[in-house]
Phi, psi and omega in degrees: 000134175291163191262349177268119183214080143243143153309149172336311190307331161261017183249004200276177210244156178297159163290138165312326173265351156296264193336295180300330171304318192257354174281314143336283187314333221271322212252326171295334186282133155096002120263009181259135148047058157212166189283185177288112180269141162298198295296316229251352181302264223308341174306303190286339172254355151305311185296312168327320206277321194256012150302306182304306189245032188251202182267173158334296213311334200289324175294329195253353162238119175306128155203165153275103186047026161123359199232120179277167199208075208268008184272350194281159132307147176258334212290310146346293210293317184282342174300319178275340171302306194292344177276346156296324170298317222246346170252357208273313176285345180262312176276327201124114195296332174313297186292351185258350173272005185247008155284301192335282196294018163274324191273002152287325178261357166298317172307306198271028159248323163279321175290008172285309207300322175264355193278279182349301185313287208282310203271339161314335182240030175281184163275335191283339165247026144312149171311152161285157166292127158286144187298346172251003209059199189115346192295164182294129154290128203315020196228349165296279198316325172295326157319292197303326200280318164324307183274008174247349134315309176311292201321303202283330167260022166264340196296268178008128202259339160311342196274325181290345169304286201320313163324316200257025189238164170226101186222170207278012172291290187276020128307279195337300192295327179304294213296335176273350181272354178244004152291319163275347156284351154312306183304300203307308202289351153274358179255332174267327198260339180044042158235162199307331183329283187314325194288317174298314156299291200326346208266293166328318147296281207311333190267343153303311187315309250249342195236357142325284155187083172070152204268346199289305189297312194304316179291298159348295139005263182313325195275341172294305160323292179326307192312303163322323215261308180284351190252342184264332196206115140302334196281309201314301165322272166016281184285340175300341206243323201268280192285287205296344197276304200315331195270339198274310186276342174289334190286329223250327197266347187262319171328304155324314176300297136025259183310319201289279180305323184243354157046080195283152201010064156088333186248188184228094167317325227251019166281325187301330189264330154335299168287335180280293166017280194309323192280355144317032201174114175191184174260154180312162204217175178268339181281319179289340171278318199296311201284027191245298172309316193285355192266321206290353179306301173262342165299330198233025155279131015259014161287314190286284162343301170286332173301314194279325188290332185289278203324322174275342015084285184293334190337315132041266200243052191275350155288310173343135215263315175280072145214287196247045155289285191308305185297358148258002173269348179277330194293312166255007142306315191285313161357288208290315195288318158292359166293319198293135155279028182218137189264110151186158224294333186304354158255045155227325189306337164302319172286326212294282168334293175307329199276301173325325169312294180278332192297333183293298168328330148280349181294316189307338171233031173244184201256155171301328179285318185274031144299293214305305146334313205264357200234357175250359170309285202292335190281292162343279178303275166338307190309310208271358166270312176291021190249291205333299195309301227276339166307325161326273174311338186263335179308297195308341173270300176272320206126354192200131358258148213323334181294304183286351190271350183303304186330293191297322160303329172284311172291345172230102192292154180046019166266097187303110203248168210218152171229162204242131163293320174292334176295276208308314182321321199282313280214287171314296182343289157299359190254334201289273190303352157305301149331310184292293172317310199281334181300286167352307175233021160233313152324322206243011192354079247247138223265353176297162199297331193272002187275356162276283178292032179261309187306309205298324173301317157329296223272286200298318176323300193290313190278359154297319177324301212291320198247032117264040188204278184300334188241035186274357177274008208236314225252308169292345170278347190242353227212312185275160167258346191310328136335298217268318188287313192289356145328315193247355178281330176280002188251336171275139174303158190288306218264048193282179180257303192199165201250155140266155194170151121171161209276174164305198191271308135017270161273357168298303169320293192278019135307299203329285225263288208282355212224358167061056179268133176270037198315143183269128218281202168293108197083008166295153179208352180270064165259176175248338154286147161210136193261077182285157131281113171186185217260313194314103214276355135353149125217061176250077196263135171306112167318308184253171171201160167237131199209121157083023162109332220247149162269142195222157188228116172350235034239342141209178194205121176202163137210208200259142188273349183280343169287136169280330224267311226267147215207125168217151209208135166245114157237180192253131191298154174245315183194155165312167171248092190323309185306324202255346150322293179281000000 
């Protein structure tokens, strides 16, 4: 017996421009007007930046301004380079590499959405039939059930850093949410096309970040395939494998024939590939559980109940498409020997995905929970920002504005009447959703996750908008480089130095630093990095044989600790001559 017994009346599905309305709010606050963020943003748009104004060699090996970066993938990279060429003079090159992760996330939020869709109006996860009729027609139930996956993975409290950066993550996270709509759409039509797509998303995933999720992937697909559809196998071993290894291999080929700036990428990307894989350890299982608790909240609680719910029905197509594309993800991330979030990040599509499925069968009292959780909490987060924002504006209260002044010293916060309009604004329709659903208790199946997704949309809203300028004094480099672009001659040839991936880009980009490529080594400059909370810094130092002379000293003022010191070469170092 199915586990779903609803009316029409609860399957109807939201507007289309309500959905595009509410994705928009979700991916523009926090990439309109804000600068390149350490670590891993200001990273991803170096490469973009030196792609955009580089050479062939630059497109086929990532790098920054001369600092390889041989674990990347290009493909993120080259999708943000080309909106910089092609956007860069009007908006700014910082905002035109950030259109790449709106259309990324534009993607993987309609492939949350159509995956949801195809597999929701199949016949095995229809409703039972009512006995007077009235039940939702599959192609209704299927709506509803969409639109309540989208709901749950704008919710995902993981998605949101990754989302708003431009790093090769959030393709990766898109490109596995159109990969399982790939998977659905060969499991209904079972022709090569869906089989030519599947091959194709892996092999962009694979030249994406590593070849590893992807392969992972296909063999989850396969597995499914011997046991529901042999022909599909087939096709899997015959369209998608040749094109999932081709894509990924002519790049290598590539590399292999023009052998950029001298060298060979593709052991350096190969061995990080390999270091993905390794065996489990108890520090990547604690840190995989104790993280995956709250990144993939508010999915995972409706994810585990469907799967329990569906038991059943264990054959289902909407049940174990996602749970074996979530089964061997969670594999690889316990396999990877490195605890960071980008092995959690992955899961997110799927889990949204079995969580719509759960809605339809959970009691009204644990709806009812999960929405005075989402009311509690948010609501309470968003009063925290905007108290946060009148300390950081008047002073009171006094505690909270010391605090905040205390992680960023000297910073003067200024005020926009249009920043606060958006900001009520949003804060206004929040009140209104929650006035919404708790007066009118209203019966569609999405009305358990429209707070919790609401909630994190406005506050997020809230603190990329009211504190997103308090967030570029503590997060940019962009100060401390335009500091040394006035202290270098326009016409140096090149700076040696080194700094991270981070601030190398954002010398780069906000400080015109000529940075030095791969095997240059005759610069006149050199760009230190270092810890040292002094600033009795030695006017000379000896470095490479050569003697060098002090000429500034800065950092960033929200930093104590972290110091860059430029000196300038003076002479060879005779002694170390003879």
């Amino acid at each position: 017996m199915k586990p779903v017994r609803i009316p029409a009346s609860a399957a109807k599905a939201l507007p289309r421009w309500a959905l595009f309305a509410l994705c928009l709010l979700y991916i523009l606050p926090g990439l309109v007007g804000r600068d390149p963020w350490k670590p891993d943003d200001a990273s991803g748009f170096g490469i973009m930046w030196t792609m955009a104004h580089g050479s062939f060699n630059d497109w086929l090996s990532p790098h920054i301004v001369g600092l390889p970066m041989t674990a990347e993938g290009p493909f993120a990279y080259w999708l943000g380079a080309i909106c910089i060429m092609l956007f860069g003079s009007i908006v700014g090159d910082p905002m035109a590499a950030r259109i790449a992760p709106i259309l990324f996330f534009l993607l993987g939020s309609t492939a949350v959405w159509y995956t949801t869709y195809l597999l929701g109006r199949r016949p095995e996860a229809q409703p039972m039939r009512l006995a007077f009729g009235g039940q939702p027609e599959p192609k209704d139930f299927g709506r509803m059930l969409a639109d309540g996956a989208l709901l749950i993975y704008l919710g995902c409290l993981g998605l949101l850093v990754h989302a708003h950066s431009t790093t090769a993550e959030a393709l990766q996270v898109s490109l596995i949410a159109y990969s399982l709509y790939a998977a659905a759409r060969l499991f209904e039509s079972r022709s090569f096309r869906s089989a030519l797509l599947l091959g194709l998303i892996l092999g962009l995933l694979a030249i994406t970040r590593g070849w590893v999720i992807p392969a992972g992937i296909w063999f989850a697909v396969l597995a499914l395939s011997l046991v529901n559809a042999r022909l599909i196998s087939l096709r899997l071993v015959l369209f998608s494998l040749p094109l999932a290894v081709g894509i990924p291999a002519l790049w290598l080929f590539a590399n292999q024939v023009y052998q950029p700036f001298g060298g060979l990428p593709n052991q350096g990307w190969l061995d990080w590939n390999w270091q993905q894989l390794g065996i489990p350890t108890l520090s990547t299982t604690k840190y995989f559980f104790k993280n995956a608790i709250w990144f993939a909240w508010p999915a995972w609680p409706f994810a585990i109940w469907a799967v329990y719910a569906w038991r059943r029905q264990y054959e289902a197509l909407h049940i174990t498409l996602p749970l074996a594309f979530f089964s061997a993800l969670v594999i690889l991330a316990l396999l990877n020997p490195s605890g960071e979030e980008a092995i959690l990040l992955p899961l997110l599509p799927m889990l949204a995905i079995l969580a719509a499925f759960g809605l339809p069968t959970m009691k009204r009292g644990a709806i009812n929970a999960v929405d005075w959780f989402s009311v509690m909490m948010l609501s309470t987060c968003a009063v925290f920002i905007w108290l946060g924002w009148l300390a950081k504006q008047t002073g009171w209260p006094a505690q909270i504005a010391k605090n905040a002044f205390k992680i960023a010293p000297g910073f003067k916060p200024d005020f926009s009447f249009w920043t606060l309009l958006f900001a009520a604004i949003a804060t206004a329709a929040w009140l209104w959703i929650v006035y919404w659903r708790v007066s009118r208790r209203p019966t569609v199946m999405w009305r358990a996750v429209v707070l919790s997704s609401g909630g994190i949309i406005l506050c997020w809203l809230l603190l990329m908008t009211l504190w997103l300028p308090w967030g570029n004094y503590i997060k940019s480099y962009a100060s401390v480089a335009r500091e040394v672009d006035k202290i270098l001659p326009d016409d140096h040839l090149c700076v040696s130095t080194n700094v991270g991936a981070s601030q190398r880009s954002s010398f780069a980009y906000f400080g015109k630093l000529h940075f030095a490529h791969v095997g240059e080594r005759n610069c006149s400059y050199y760009l230190l990095q270092d810890h040292h909370r002094g600033d009795d810094s030695p006017t000379t130092m000896t470095r490479d044989n050569k003697q060098w002379k002090l000429i500034w000293l800065g950092r960033r003022p929200a930093d104590r600790n972290e110091r860059f010191r430029l000196y300038e070469r003076i002479s060879d170092n005779p002694a170390k001559k003879e």
